[in-house]
MARVO-534801 format. One record per atom (N, C-alpha, C, O, CB): x, y, z. Coordinates in steps of 0.1 Angstrom, whole numbers, plus 5000, padded with zeros to 4 digits. Glycine has a CB too. Example, Ala and Ser with C-alpha at 12.3 -4.5 7.8 and 13.67 -1.06 7.14 Angstrom:
<rs>
513249435078/512349555078/513249675078/514249675085/511349555090/512849785071/513749895071/512950005079/513450115080/514149945057/
</rs>
This chain:
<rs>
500849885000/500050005000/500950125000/501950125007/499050005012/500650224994/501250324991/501150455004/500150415010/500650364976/501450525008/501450605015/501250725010/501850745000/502350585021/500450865015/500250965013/500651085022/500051115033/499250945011/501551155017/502851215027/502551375023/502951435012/504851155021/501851425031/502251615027/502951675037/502851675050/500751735025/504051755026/505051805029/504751965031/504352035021/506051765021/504852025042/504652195040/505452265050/505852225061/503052255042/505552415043/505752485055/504852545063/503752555057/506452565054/504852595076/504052625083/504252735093/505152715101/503752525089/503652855094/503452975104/503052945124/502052875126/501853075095/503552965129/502852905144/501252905143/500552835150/503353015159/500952975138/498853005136/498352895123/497152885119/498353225129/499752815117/498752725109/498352765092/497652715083/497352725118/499352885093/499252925080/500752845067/501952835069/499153105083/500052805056/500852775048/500852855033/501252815022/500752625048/500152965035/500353015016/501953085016/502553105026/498653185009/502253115006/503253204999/504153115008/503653155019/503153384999/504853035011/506253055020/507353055009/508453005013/506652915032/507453104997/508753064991/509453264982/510453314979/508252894976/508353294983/507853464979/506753534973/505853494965/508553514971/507153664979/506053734974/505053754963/503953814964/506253794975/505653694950/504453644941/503653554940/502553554935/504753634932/504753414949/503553294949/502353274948/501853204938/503453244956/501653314956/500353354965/499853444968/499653464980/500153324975/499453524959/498953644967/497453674967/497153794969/499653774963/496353594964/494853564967/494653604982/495353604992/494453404965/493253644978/492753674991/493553834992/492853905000/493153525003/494553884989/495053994992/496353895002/496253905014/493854125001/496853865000/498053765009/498953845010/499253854998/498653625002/499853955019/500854015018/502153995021/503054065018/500554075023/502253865027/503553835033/504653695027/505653635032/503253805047/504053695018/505153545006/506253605009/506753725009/505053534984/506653465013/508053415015/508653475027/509653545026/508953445002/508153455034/507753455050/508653345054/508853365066/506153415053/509353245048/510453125052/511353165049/512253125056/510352995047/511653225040/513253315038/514353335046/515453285045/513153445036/513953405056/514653445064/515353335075/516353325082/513853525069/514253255071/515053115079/515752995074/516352905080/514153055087/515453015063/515952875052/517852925058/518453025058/515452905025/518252785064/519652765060/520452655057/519752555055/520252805068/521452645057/522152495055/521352375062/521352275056/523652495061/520752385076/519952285079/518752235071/518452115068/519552305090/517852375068/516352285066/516852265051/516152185045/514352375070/517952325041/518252265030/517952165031/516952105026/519152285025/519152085041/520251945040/518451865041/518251775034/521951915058/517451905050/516251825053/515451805044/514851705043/515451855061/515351925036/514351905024/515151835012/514451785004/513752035020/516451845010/517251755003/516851655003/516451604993/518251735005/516851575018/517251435021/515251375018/514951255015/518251425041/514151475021/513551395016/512651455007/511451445008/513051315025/513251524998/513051564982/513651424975/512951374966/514051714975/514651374979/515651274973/514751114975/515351014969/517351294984/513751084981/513250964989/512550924978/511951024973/512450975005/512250794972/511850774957/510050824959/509550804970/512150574951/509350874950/508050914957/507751014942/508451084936/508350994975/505950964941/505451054929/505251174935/505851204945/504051014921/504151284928/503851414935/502551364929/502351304918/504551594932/501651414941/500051504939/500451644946/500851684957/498451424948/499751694929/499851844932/498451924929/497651854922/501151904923/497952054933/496952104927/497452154917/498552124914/496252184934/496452264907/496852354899/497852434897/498552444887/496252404899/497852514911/498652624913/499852584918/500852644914/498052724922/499952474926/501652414926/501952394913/502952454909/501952254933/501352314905/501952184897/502252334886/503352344880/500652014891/501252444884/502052544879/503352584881/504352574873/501652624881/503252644893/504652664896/505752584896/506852644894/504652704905/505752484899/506652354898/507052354881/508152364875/505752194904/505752324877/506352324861/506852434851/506952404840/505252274853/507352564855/507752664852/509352654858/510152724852/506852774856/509552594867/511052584875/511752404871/512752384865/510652614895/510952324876/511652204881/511952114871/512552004873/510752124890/511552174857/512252034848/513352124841/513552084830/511051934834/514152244846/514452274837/516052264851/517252274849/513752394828/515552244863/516652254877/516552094883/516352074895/516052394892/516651994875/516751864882/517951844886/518051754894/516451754874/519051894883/520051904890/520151904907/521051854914/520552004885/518951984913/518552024926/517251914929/516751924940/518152204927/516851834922/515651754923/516051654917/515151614909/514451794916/517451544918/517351444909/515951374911/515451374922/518451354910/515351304895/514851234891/513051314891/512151244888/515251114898/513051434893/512351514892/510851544880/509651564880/513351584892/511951514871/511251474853/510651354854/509451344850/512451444840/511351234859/511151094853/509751074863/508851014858/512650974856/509551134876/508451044887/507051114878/507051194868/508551114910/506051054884/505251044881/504351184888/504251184900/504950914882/503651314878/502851374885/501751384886/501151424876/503051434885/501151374895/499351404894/498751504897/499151594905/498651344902/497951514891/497651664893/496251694891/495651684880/498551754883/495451744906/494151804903/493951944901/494152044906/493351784911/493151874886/492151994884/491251994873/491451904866/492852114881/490452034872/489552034861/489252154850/488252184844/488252004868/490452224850/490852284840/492252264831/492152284819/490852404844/493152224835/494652164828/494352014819/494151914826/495952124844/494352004805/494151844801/495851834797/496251714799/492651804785/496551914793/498051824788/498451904793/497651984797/498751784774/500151934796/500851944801/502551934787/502651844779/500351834813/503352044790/504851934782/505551904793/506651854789/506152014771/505451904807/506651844819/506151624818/505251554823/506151954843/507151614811/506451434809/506151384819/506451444829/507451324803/505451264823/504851184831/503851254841/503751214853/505851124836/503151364836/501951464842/500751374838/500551334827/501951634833/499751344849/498651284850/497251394854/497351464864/498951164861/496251394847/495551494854/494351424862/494251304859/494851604843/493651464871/492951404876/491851484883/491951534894/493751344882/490451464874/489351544874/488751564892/488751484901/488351464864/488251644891/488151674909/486851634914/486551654926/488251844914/485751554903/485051504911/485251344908/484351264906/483651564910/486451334907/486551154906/487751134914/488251024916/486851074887/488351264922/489251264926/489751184942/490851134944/489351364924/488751194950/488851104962/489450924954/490450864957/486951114970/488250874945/488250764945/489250744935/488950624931/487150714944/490350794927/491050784922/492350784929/493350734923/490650844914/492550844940/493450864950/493250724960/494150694967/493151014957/492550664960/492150604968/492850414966/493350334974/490550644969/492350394948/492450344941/494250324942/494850214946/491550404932/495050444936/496350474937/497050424952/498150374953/496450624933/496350454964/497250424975/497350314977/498250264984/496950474987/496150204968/496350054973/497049994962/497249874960/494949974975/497350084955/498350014943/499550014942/500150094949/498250054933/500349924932/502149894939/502350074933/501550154929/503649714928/503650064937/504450194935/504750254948/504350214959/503850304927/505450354944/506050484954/505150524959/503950494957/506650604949/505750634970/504250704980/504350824973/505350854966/504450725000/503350914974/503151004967/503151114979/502551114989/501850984958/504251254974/504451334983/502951404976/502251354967/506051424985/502851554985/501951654982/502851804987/503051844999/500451614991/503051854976/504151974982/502552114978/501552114970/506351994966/503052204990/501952334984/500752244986/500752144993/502152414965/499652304978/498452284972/497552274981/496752184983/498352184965/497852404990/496452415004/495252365003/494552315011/495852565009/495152384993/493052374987/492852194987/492052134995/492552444962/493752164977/493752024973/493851944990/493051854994/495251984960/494952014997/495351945012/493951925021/493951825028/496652065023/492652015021/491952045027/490851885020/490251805028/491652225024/490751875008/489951775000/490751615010/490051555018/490251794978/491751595008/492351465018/492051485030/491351395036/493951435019/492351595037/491951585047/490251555052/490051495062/492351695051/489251595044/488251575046/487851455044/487051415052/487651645042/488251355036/487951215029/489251125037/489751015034/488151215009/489451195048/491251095056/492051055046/492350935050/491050915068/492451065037/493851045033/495351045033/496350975032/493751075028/494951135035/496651105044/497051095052/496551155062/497351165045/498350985053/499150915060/500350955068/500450895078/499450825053/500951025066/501951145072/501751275067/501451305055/503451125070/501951365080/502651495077/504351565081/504751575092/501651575083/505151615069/506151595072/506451795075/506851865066/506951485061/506251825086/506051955089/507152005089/508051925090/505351975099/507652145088/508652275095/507452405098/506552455091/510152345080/507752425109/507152505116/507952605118/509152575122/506552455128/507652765116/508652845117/507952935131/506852905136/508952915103/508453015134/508353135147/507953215139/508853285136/509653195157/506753235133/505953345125/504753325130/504153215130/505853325109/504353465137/502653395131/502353545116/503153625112/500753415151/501153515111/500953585098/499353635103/499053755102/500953465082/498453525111/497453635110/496053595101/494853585104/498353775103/496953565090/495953565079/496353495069/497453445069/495653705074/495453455059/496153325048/495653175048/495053125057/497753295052/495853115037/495552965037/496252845050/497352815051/496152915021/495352815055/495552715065/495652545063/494752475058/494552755075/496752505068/496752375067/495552275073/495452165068/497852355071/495052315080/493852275091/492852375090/492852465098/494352255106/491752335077/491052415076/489752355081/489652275090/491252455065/488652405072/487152355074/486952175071/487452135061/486052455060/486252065080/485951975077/487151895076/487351825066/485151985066/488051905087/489151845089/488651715098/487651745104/490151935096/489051565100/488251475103/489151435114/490351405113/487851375093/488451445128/489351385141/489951235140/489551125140/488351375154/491151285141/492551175143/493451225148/493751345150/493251105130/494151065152/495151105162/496751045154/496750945147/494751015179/498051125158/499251085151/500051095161/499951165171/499851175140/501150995160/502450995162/503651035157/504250995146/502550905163/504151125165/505451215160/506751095160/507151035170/505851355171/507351095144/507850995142/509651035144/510550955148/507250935128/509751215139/510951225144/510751395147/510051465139/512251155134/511351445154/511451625155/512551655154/513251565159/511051705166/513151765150/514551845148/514251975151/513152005147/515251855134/515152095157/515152195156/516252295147/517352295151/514952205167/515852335138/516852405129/517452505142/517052535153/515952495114/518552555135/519052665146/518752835149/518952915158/520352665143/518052845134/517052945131/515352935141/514353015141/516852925112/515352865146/514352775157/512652745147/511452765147/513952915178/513452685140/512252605129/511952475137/512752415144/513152555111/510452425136/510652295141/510452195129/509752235119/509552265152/511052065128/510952015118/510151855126/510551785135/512652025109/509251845121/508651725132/507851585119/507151645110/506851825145/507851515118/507151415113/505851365118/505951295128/507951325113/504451385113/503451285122/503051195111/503051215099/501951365131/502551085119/502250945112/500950895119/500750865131/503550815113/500250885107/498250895112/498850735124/499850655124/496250845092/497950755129/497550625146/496850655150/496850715161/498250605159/495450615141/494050545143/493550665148/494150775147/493750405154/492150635156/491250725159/491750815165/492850805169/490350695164/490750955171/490951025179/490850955191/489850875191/490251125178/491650945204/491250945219/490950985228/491651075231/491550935223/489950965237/489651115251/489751065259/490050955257/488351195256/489651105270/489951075285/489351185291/488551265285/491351065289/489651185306/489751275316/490651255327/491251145328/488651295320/490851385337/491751395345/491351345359/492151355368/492151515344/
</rs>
């Protein structure tokens, strides 16, 4: 079974639009892209290297797989094998693509087409960006890890990783790091239901 892994950055309040710059994202009136800047250094490189590098397709939405495909097949040098994996990609406006091995995948067949893919052989499929699309797994539980960096920002305002119709579950933090810029870098790995108690 395949695993379903989104990768993001993250504000202390839960926000994930723009972290790379100020053009990314700027919907909704978004003012603060690239809000991670300031902290990217030789650590969270060496991290996002090491598991940019881990064999694995992408699901992406629109607006990533845009931006991805304007940069990443032309810098595989920084992404080996980048070209060759397989991408998916929702939306129900994009039908081809020239970045090769681009798959589209209509958004109301999309749960069960994802679903279909996780029980099938192959790689696990990261999810880089794609707030909107992240909100649709979350509602239908799909995904299987989240591989977080949390920065000492808050923003206030912006697309949230934990939005509307998020479905109670519980995870296990599989590893944490602290960059020295005091980023947290943490792994969670879904483990079954929510639990309650009392004191």
């Amino acid at each position: 079974m395949r695993k379903l892994v989104v990768l993001t950055f993250l504000s202390l309040d839960g926000v994930m639009q723009a972290p790379g710059g100020p053009d990314e994202d700027s919907s909704s009136g978004f003012k603060y892209g690239g809000w991670t800047v300031p902290y990217f250094d030789e650590f969270l490189g060496s991290i996002m290297g090491e598991q940019m590098s881990k064999r694995a397709d992408l699901l992406l939405g629109r607006k990533t797989f845009e931006i991805f495909a304007g940069y990443w097949p032309q810098h595989e040098d920084d992404w080996p094998g980048i070209n060759d994996i397989t991408k998916y990609v929702a939306s129900d406006t994009l039908t081809r693509a020239e970045w090769n091995n681009t798959v589209f995948l209509k958004r109301d067949a999309l749960v069960g087409e994802l679903k279909k893919l996780k029980q099938g052989d192959g790689p696990d499929i990261q999810v880089h960006g794609s707030a909107d699309l992240i909100q649709t797994l979350l509602k239908h539980d799909l995904i299987d890890e989240f591989w977080l960096k949390i920065f000492p920002v808050t923003l206030g305002s912006g697309k949230r990783l934990f939005g509307e119709g998020v479905m109670p579950a519980a995870f296990t933090a599989d590893e944490s790091q602290l960059s020295p810029g005091g980023v947290l870098v943490v792994n969670y790995r879904r483990a079954g239901d929510l639990q309650t108690g009392s004191f």
